[in-house]
Backbone as CSV, one residue per row, in Angstrom:
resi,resn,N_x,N_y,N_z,CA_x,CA_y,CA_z,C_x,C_y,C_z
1,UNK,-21.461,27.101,-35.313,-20.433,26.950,-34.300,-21.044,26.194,-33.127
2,UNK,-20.610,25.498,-32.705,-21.015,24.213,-31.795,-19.931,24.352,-30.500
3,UNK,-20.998,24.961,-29.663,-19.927,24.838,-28.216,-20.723,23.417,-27.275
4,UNK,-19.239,23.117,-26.686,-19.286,21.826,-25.976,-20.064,22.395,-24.271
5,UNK,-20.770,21.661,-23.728,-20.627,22.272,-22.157,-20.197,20.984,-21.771
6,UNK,-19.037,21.185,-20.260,-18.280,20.038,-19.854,-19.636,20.027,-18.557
7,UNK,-20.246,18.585,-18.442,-20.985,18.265,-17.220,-20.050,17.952,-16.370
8,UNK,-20.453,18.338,-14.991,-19.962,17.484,-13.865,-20.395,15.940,-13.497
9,UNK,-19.780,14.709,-13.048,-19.579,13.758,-13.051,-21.565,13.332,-12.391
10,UNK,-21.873,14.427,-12.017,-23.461,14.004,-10.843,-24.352,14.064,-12.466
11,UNK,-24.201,15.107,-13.588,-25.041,15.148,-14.180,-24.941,14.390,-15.261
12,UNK,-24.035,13.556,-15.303,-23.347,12.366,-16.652,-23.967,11.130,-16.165
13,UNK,-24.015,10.834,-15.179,-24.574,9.488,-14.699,-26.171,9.807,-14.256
14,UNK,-27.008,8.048,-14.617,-28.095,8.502,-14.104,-28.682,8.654,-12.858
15,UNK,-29.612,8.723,-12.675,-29.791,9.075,-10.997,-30.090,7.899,-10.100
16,UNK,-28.965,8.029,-9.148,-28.791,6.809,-8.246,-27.694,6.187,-8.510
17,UNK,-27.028,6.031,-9.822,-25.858,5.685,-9.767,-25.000,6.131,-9.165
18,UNK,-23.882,5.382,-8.492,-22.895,5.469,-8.096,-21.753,6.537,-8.647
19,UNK,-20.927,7.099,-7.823,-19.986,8.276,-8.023,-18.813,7.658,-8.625
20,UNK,-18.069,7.995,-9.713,-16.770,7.701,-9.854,-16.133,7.693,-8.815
21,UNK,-16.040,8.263,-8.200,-15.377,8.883,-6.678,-15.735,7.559,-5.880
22,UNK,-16.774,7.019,-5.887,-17.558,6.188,-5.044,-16.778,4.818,-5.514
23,UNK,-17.093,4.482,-6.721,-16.726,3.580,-7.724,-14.815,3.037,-7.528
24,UNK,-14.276,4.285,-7.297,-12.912,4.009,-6.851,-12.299,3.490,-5.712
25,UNK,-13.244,4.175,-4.918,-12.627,4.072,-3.223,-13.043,2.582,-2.954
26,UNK,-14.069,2.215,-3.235,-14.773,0.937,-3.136,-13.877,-0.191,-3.827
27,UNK,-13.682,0.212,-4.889,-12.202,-0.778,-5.660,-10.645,-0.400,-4.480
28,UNK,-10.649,0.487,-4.500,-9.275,0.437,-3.190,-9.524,-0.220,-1.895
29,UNK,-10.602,-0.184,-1.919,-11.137,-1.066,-0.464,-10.989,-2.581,-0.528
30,UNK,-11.685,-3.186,-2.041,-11.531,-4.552,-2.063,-9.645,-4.859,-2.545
31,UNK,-9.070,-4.092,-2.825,-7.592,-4.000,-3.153,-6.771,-4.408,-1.789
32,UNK,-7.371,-3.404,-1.051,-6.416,-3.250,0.428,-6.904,-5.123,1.283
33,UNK,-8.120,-5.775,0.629,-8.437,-6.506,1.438,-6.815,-7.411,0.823
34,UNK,-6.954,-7.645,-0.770,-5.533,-8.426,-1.166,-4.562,-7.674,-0.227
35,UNK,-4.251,-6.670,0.005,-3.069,-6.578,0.521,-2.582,-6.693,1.909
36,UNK,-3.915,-7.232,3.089,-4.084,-7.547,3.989,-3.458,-9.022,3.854
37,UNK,-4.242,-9.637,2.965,-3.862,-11.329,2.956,-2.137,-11.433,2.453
38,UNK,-1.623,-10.760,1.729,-0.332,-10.709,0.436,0.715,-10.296,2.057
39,UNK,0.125,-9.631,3.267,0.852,-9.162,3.906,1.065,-9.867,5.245
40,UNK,-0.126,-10.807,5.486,-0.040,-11.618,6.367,0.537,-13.227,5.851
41,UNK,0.362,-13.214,4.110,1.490,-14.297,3.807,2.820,-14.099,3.539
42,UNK,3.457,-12.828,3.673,4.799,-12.907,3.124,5.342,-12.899,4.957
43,UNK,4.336,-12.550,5.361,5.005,-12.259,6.867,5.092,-13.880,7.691
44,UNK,3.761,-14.490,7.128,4.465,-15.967,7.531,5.510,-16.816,7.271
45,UNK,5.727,-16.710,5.840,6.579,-17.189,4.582,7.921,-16.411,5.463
46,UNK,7.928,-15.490,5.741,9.340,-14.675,6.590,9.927,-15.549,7.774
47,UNK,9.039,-15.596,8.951,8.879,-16.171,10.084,9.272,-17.855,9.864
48,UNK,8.142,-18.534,9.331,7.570,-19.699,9.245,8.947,-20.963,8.342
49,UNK,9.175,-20.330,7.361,9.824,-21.136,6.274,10.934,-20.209,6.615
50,UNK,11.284,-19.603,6.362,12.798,-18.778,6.212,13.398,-18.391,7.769
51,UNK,12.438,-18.843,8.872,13.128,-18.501,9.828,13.626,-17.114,10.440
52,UNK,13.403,-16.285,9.865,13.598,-14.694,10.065,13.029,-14.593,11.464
53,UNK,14.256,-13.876,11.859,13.627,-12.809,13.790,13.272,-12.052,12.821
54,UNK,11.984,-11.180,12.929,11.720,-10.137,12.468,10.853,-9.949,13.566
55,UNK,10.655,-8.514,13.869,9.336,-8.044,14.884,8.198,-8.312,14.371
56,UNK,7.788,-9.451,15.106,6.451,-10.001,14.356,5.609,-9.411,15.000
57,UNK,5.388,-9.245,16.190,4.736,-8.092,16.956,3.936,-6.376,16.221
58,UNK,5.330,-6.097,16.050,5.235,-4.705,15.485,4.735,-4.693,13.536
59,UNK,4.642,-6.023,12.970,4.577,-5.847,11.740,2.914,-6.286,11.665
60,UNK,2.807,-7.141,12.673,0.736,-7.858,12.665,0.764,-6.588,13.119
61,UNK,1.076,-5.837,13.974,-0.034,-4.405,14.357,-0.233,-3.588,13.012
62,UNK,0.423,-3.206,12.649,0.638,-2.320,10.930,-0.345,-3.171,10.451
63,UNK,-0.267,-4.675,10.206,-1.551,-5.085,9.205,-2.756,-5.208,10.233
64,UNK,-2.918,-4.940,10.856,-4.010,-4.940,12.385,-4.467,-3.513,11.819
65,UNK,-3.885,-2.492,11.676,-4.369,-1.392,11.307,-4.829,-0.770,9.972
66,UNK,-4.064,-1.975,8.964,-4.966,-1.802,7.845,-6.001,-2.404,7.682
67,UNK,-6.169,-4.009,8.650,-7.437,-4.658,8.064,-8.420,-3.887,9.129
68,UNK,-8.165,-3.394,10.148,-9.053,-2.770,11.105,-9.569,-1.168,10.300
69,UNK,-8.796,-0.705,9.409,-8.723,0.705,9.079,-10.026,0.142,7.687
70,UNK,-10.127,-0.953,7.179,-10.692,-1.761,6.222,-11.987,-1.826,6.143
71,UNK,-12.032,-2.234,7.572,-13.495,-2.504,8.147,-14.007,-1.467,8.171
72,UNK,-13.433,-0.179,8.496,-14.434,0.503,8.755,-14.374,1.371,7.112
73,UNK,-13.554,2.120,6.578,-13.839,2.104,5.068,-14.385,1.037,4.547
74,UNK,-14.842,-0.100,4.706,-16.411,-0.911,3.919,-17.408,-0.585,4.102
75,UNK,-17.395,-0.099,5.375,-18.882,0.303,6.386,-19.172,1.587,5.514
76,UNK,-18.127,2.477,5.548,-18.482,3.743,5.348,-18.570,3.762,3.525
77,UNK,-17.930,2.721,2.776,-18.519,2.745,1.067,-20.135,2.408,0.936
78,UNK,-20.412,1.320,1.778,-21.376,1.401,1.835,-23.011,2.486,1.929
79,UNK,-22.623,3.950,2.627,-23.189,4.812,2.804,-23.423,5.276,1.517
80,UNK,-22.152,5.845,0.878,-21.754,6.436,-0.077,-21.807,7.680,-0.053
81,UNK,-21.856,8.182,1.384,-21.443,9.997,1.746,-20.644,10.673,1.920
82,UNK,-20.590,11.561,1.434,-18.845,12.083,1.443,-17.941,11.682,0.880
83,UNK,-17.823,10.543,0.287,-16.681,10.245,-1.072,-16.619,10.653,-2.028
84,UNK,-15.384,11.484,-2.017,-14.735,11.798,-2.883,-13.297,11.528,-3.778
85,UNK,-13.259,12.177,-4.408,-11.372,11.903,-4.951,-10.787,11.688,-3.880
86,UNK,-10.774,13.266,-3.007,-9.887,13.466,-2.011,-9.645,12.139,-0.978
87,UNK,-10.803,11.680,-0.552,-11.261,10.090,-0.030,-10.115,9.084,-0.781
88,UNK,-10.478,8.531,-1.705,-9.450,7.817,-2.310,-7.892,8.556,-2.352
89,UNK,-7.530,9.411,-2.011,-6.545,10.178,-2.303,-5.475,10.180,-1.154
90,UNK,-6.610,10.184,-0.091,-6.139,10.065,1.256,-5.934,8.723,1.847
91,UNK,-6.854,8.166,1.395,-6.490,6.750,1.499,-5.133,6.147,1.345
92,UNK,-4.753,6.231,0.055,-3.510,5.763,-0.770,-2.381,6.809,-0.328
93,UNK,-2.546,7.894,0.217,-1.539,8.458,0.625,-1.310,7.727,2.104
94,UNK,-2.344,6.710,3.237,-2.587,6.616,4.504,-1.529,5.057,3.951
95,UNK,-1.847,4.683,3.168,-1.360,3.127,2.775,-0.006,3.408,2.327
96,UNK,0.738,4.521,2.034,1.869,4.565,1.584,2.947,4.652,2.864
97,UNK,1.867,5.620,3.848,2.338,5.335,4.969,2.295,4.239,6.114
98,UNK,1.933,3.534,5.628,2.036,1.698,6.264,2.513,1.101,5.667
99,UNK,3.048,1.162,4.323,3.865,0.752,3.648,5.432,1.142,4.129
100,UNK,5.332,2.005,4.413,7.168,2.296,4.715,7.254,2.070,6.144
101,UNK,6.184,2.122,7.120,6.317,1.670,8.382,6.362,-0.415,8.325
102,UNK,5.864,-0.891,7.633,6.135,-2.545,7.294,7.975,-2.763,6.865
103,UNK,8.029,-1.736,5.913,9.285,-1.624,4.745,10.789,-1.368,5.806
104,UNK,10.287,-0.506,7.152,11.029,-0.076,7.888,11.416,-1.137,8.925
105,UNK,9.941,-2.111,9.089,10.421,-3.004,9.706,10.755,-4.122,9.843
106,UNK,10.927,-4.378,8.403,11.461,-5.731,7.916,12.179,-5.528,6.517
107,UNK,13.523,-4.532,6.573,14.747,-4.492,5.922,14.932,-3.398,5.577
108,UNK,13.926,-2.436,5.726,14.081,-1.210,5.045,14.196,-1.103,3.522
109,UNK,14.765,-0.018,2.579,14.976,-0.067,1.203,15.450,-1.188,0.834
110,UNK,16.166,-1.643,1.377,17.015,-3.078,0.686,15.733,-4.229,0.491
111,UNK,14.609,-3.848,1.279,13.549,-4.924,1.134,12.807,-5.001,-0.419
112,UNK,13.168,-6.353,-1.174,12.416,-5.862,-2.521,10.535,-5.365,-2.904
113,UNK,10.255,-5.617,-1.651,8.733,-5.006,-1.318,8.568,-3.286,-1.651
114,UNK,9.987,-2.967,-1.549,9.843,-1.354,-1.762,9.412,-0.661,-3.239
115,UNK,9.572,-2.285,-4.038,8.944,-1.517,-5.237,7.338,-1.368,-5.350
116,UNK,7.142,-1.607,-4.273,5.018,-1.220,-4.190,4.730,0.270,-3.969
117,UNK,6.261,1.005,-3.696,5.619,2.133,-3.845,5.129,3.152,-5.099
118,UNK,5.689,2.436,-6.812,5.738,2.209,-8.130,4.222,1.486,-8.148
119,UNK,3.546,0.796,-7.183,1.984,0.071,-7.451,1.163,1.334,-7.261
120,UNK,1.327,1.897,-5.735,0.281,3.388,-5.754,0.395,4.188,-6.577
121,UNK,1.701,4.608,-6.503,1.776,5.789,-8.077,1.208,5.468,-9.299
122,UNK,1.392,3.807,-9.621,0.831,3.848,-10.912,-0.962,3.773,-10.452
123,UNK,-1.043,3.134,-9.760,-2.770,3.056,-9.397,-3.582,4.791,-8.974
124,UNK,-2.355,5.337,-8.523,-3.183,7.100,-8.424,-2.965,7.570,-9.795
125,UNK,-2.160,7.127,-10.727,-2.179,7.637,-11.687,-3.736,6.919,-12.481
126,UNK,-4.168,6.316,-12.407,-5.549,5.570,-12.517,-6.748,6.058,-12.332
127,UNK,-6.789,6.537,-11.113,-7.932,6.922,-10.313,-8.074,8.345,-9.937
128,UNK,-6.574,9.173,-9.761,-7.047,10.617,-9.435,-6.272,11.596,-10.031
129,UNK,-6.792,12.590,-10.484,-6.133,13.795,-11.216,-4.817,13.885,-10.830
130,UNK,-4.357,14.637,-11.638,-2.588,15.001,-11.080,-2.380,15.843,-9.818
131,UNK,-3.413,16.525,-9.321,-2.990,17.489,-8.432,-3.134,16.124,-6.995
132,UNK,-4.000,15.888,-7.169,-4.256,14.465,-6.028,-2.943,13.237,-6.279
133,UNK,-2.286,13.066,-7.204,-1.196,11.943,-7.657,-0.076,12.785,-7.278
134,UNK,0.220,13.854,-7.109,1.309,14.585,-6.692,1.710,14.348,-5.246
135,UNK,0.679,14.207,-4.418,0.469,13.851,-3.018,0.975,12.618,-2.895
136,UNK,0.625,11.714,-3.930,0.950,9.956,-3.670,1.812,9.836,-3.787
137,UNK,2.835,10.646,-5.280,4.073,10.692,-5.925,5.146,11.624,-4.098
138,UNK,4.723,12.268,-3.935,5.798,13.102,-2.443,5.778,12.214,-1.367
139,UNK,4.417,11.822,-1.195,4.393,10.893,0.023,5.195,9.691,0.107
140,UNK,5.560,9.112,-1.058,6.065,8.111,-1.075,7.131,8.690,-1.740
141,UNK,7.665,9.820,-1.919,9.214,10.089,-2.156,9.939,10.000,-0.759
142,UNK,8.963,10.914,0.166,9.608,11.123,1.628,9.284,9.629,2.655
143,UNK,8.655,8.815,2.398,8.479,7.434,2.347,9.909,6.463,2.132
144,UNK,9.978,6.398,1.009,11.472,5.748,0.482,12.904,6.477,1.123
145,UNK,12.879,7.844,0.978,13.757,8.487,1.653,13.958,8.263,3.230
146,UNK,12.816,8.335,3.593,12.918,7.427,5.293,13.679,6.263,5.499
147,UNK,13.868,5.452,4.498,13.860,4.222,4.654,15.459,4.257,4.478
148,UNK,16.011,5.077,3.773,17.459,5.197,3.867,18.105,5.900,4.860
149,UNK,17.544,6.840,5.560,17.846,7.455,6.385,18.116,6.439,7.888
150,UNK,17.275,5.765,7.805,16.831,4.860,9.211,17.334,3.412,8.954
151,UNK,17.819,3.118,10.255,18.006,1.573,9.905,16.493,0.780,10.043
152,UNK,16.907,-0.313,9.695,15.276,-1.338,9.425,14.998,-1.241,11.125
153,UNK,15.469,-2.741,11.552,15.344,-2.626,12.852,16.477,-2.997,13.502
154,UNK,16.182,-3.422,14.931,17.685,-3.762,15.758,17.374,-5.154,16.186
155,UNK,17.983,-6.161,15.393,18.213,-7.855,14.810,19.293,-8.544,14.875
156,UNK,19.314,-9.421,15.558,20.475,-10.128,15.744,20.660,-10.618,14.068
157,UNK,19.482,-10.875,13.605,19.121,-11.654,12.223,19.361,-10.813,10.857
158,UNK,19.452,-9.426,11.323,19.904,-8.806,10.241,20.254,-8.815,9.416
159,UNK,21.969,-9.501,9.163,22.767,-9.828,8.201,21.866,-11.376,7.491
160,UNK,21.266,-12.281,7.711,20.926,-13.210,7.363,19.438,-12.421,6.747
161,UNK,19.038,-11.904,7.514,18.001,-10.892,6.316,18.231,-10.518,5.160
162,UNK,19.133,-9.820,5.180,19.976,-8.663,4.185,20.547,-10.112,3.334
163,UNK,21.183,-11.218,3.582,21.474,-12.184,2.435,20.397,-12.140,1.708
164,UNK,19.015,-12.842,2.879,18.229,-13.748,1.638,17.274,-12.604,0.639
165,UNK,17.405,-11.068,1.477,16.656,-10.503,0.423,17.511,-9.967,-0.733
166,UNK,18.715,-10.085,-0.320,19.782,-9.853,-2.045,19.514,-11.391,-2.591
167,UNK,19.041,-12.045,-2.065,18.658,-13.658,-3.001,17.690,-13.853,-3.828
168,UNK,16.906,-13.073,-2.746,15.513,-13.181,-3.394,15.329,-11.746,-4.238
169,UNK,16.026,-10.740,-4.401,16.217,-9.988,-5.547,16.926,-10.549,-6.699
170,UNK,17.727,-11.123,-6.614,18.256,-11.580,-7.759,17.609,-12.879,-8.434
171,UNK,16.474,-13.605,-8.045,15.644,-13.928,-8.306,16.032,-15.336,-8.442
172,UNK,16.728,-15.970,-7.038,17.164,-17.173,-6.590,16.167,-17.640,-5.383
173,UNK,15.272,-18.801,-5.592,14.784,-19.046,-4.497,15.268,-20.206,-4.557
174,UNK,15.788,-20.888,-4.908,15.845,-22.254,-4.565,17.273,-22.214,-3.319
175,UNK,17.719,-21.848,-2.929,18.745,-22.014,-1.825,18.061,-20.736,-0.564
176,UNK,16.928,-20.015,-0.801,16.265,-19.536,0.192,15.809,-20.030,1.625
177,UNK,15.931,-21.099,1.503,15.705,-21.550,3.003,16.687,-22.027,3.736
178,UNK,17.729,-21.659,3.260,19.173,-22.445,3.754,19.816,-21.595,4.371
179,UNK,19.177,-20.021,4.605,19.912,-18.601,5.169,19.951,-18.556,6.410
């Protein structure tokens, strides 16, 4: 009869290697850097080409606080102390909540960006147990639910918002700049 013993993750790897735990957060870190850039181009592409009033103000601070929140989670992967699941866990629960504060302020639910909250869930489903993905899965239930509750913002541009993002859901760009 052959019993299994389950090691913990410190005694499976060799010594000095890096933590799964470690290994993750460090991949969410170089992730969040794409979503720094993905967020400062859709926000130009908004402004720039499509002409949108949107609070450009209030939407660079939100990415001001993720690439600033960035910097210092690099600093601190670097150490490699104290990371854990929970670390990555909290993270992606902190990003879900800058996600619906962006989402809130440039169309709310109607914005087709709202399906990124379907990117964390599937990416915590990736990286952290279910009891930690339950957190990502609520946070971003009461996330989306915000977003119906609340209007986006207060826009003269509103209705010309609300066109081009039923345009650009239905997956028409070619008359997109004409809104």
């Amino acid at each position: 009869m052959t019993s299994e013993v389950e090691l913990s993750d410190s005694a499976k790897r060799p010594t000095g290697a890096p933590s799964t735990a470690l290994i993750n957060f460090s991949w969410l870190v170089k992730l969040r850097w794409a979503a720094v850039a993905g967020q400062l181009a859709t926000t130009f592409m908004a402004v720039a080409v499509w002409k949108l009033e949107i609070p450009l103000g209030p939407l660079l601070t939100v990415i001001g606080v993720t690439f600033g929140s960035n910097v210092l989670f690099a600093l601190w992967t670097r150490h490699g102390e104290f990371i854990g699941e929970w670390t990555s866990a909290y993270l992606m629960a902190f990003d879900v909540l800058l996600l619906t504060v962006l989402l809130h302020l440039a169309g709310g639910a109607a914005n087709p960006f709202s399906t990124l909250y379907f990117v964390h869930i599937s990416l915590g489903a990736l990286v952290l147990r279910a009891s930690w993905l339950w957190l990502i899965v609520g946070v971003s239930f009461v996330g989306y639910s915000f977003l119906f509750i609340t209007a986006p913002f207060d826009s003269a541009d509103a209705p010309a918002l609300a066109a081009l993002l039923k345009e650009l859901a239905a997956g028409s760009f070619r008359d997109a700049t004409r809104v």
